[in-house]
C-alpha positions in Angstrom: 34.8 -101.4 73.2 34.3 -104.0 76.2 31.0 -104.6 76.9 30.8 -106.4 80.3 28.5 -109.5 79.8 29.3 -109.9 76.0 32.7 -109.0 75.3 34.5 -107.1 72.9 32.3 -105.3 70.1 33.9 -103.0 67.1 31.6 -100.0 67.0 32.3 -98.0 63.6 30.4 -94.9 64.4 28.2 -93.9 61.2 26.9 -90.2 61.7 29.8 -88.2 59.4 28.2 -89.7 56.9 26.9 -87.4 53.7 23.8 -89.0 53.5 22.6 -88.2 57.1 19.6 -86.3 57.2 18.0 -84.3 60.0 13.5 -84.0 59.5 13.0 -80.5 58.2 10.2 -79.9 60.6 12.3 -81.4 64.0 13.3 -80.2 66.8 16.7 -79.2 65.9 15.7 -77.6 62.3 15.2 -73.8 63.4 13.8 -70.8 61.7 15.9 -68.0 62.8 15.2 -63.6 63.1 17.0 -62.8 60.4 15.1 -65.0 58.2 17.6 -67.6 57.9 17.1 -71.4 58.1 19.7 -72.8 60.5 20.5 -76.3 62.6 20.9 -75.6 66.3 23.5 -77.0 68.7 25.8 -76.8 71.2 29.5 -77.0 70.2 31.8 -78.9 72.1 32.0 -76.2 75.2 28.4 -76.0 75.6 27.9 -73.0 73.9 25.0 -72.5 71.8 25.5 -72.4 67.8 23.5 -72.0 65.0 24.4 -74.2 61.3 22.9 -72.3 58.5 21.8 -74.1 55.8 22.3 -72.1 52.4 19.9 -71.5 49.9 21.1 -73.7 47.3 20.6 -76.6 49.9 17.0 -75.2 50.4 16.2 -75.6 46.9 17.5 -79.5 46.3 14.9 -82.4 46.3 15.8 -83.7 49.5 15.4 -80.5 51.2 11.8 -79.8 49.4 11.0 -83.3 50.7 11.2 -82.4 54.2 14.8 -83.6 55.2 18.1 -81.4 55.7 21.4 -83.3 54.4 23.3 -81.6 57.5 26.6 -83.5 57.0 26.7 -81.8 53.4 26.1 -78.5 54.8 28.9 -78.9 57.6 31.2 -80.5 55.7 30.6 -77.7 52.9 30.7 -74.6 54.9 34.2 -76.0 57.0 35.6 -76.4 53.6 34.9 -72.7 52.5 35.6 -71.4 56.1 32.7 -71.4 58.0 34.0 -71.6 62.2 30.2 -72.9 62.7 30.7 -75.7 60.2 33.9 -76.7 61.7 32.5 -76.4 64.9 29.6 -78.5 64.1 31.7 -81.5 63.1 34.0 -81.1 66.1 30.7 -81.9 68.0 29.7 -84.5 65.9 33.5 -86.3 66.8 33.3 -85.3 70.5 30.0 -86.9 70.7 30.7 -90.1 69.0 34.3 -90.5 70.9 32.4 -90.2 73.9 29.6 -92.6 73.5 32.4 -95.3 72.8 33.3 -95.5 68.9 36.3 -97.5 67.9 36.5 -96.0 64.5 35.0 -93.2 62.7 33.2 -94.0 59.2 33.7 -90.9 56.8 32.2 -90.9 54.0 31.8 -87.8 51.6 29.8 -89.4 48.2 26.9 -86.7 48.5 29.3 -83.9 48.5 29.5 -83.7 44.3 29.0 -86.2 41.3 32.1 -84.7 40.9 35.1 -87.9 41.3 37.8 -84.9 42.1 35.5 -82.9 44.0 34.8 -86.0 46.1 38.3 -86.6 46.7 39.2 -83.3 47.4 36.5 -83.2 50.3 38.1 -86.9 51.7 40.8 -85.2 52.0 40.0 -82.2 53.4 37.8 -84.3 56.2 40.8 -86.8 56.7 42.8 -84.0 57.8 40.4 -82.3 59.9 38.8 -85.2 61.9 42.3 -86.6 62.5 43.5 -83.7 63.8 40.4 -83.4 66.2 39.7 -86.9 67.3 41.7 -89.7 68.7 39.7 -92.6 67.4 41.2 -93.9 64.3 39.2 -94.0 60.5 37.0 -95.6 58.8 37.6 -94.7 55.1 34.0 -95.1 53.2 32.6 -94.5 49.8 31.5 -96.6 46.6 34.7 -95.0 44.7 37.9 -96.8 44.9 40.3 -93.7 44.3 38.5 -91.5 46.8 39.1 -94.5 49.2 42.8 -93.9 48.3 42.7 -90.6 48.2 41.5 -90.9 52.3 43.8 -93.4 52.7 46.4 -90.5 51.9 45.4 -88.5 54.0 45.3 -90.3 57.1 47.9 -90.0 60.1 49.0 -93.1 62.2 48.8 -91.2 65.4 45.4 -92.1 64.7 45.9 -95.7 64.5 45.4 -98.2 61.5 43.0 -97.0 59.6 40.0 -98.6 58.2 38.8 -99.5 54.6 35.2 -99.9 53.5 34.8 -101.5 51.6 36.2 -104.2 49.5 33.4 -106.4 47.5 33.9 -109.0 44.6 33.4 -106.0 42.2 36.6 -104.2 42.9 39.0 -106.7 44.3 41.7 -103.7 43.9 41.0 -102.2 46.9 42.7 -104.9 48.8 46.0 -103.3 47.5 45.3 -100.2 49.1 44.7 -102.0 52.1 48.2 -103.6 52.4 49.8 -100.5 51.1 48.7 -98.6 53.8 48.3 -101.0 56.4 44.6 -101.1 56.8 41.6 -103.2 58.3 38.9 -104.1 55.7 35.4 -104.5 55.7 34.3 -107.0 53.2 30.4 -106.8 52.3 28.6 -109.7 50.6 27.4 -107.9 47.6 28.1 -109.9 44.4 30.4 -109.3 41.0 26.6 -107.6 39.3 24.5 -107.2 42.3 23.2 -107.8 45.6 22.6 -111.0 47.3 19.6 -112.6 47.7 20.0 -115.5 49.9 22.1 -116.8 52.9 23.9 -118.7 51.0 25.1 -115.8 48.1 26.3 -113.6 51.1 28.6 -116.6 52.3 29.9 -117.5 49.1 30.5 -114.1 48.3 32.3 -113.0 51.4 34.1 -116.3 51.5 35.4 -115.6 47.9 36.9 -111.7 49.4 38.3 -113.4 52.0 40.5 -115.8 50.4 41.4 -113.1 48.6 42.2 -111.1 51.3 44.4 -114.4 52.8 45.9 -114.2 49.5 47.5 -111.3 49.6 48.8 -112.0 53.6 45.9 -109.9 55.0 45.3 -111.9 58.5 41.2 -112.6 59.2 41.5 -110.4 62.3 42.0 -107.4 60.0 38.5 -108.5 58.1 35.3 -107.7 59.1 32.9 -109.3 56.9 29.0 -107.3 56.5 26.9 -109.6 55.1 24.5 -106.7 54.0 21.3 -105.4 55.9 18.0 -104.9 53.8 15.3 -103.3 55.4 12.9 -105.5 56.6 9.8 -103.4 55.3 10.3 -105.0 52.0 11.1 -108.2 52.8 10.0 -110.0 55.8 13.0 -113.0 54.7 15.6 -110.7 54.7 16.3 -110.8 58.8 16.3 -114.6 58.3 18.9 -114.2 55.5 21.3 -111.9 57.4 21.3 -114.3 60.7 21.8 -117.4 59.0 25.0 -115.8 56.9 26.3 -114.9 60.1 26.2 -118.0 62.1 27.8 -119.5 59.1 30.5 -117.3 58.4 30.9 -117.2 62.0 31.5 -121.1 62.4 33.6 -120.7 59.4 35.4 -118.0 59.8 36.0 -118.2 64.1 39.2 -115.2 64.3 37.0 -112.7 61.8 35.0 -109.8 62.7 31.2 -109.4 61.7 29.6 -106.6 61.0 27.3 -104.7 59.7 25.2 -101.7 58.8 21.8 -102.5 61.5 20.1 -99.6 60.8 19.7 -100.7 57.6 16.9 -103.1 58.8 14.5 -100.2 60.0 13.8 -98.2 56.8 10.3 -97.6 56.0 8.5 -98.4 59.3 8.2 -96.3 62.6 10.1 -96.4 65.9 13.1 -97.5 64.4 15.3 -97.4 67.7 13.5 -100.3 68.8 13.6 -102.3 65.8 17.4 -101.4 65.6 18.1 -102.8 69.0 16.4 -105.9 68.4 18.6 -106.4 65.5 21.8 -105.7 67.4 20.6 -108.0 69.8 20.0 -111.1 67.8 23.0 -110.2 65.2 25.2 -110.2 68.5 23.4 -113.9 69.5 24.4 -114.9 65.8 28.0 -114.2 65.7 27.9 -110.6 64.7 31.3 -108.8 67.2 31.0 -105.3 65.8 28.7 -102.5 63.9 28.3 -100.2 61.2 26.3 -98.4 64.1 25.4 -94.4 66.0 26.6 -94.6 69.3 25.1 -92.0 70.3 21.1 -93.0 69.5 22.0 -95.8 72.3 24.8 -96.8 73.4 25.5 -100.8 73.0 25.9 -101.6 76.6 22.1 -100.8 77.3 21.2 -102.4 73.9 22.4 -105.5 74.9 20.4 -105.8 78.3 17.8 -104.6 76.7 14.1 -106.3 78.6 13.3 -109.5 76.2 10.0 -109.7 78.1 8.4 -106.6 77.0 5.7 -106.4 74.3 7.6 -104.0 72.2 10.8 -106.2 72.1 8.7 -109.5 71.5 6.9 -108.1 68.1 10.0 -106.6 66.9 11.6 -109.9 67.2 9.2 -111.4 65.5 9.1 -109.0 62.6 12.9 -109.3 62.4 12.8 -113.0 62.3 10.0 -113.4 59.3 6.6 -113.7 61.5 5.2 -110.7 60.8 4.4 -110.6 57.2 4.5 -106.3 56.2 5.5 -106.0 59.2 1.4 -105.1 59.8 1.4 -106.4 63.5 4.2 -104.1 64.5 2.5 -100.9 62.6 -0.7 -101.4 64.4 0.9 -101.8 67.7 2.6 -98.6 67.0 -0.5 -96.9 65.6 -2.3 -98.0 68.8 0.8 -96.7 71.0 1.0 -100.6 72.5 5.2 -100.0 72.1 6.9 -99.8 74.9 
């Protein structure tokens, strides 16, 4: 999308995501008259709806801990038939189209530990968000063959699809990428773990992308995510991400940076504002694009977001290592000082 003030940013709209959870006790979690637990919304012609989540949802871990996995239920019920289920994910594209994505991230890993039962819900999703949505894909998990098994499935009236992602750890998947024509997001992570410093993000990423270049894959099909670590156990790690940006963006000047921002805000309270602080000082960076919901806020406001305002100025300097357990921004929150 075209932001007007600071340009072009890739939004890859997270929410059909398996791993999305809705709070048990929210707003939108509803018991309903015939005993049933169910999540309420409107489908995509205002009418009212009602996503029941089975029983065999009810008794998993996450539900017990107070959090529905709605993705799984939707994605779940629409396989075996369910019109709400479709209907819910129908929503879910409208919304997402509408608040500006560029590409949908779809991502299925939750759905079975299963390998062919995960690729046989990729699938399945492919087809049925393609047919529905005009915004092309984001093809997302941590196994290579239900990547490809996406990939498959995806139509060009779409447009090029997306693959995430490719790491130092399977360098393969930048075959399927020039097999079927796909952009690539290339994290930092390393060939036996995760980075720990500026400096082992860029020298991983570097190392995917001359890969990448290797096999005629031009840097404006690249979008490099240097990896986002909540902040709540490490007040270094905002420092880490912004440096790796500004360097890969002086060294890499026609590639696209990106990144899950969310990330950043596990573990501590009033995460929208934390989020938007991060957008705004990963866009000041380098960053052009994120792994991001649209639909929480929409980028343009982000971005013009009031610096001056007390909430904006702790989050800031939480996110940029000043606020050691992040303790000044909890009490500020505690004492309602947020605005």
């Amino acid at each position: 999308m075209n932001i007007p003030g600071h340009g072009e940013f890739t939004v890859v709209g997270e929410n059909i995501h398996t791993t999305r959870v809705l709070l048990r006790k929210g707003k939108l979690v509803v018991d309903r008259p015939d005993g049933s637990v169910a999540v309420r919304f409107y489908d995509a012609e205002g009418k009212r709806r009602y996503l029941t989540i089975p029983e065999r949802i009810q008794k998993t871990q996450t539900y017990e801990g107070g959090q529905v996995k709605h993705v799984i239920v939707a994605v779940q019920g629409a396989m075996a038939g369910s019109e709400d289920g479709i209907a819910y994910l129908h929503r879910m594209i409208q919304r997402q189209e509408e608040a500006g994505s560029d590409y949908l991230d779809l991502n299925v890993d939750e759905i079975s530990l299963k390998p062919e039962e995960q690729r046989e819900a990729m699938t399945w999703l492919v087809g049925e968000v393609g047919a529905h949505a005009s915004t092309a894909l984001s093809i997302d998990s941590s196994n290579v063959e239900t990547i490809a098994a996406g990939l498959v499935a995806c139509s060009e009236t779409n447009g090029r699809p997306m693959l995430n992602s490719v790491s130092l750890e399977r360098l393969n998947a930048l075959d399927l990428a020039v097999d079927h024509n796909a952009r690539v997001i290339i994290t930092a992570a390393g060939e036996s773990g995760m980075p720990s410093s500026a400096e082992e993000r860029v020298g991983n990423a570097s190392r995917v992308v001359d890969a990448a270049e290797a096999k005629g894959i031009e840097q404006d099909d690249l979008f490099i995510d240097p990896l986002v670590f909540p902040i709540s156990v490490d007040s270094g790690y905002g420092i880490h991400f912004f440096d790796a940006v500004r360097t890969l963006r002086s060294r890499y000047p026609d590639i696209h940076i990106t990144g899950g921002f969310s990330n950043v805000s596990f573990g501590i309270p009033s995460r929208r504002i934390v989020n938007d602080v991060f957008t705004i000082l990963a866009v000041e960076a380098g960053a052009d694009s994120g792994i991001i919901d649209p639909t929480s806020g929409h980028p343009s406001e982000t971005l013009d977001l009031d610096r001056t305002s007390h909430g904006f100025q702790l989050a800031e300097a939480m996110l940029m290592g000043k606020d050691e357990y992040c303790s000044n921004f909890i009490k500020a929150w505690r004492n309602k000082e947020l605005d």
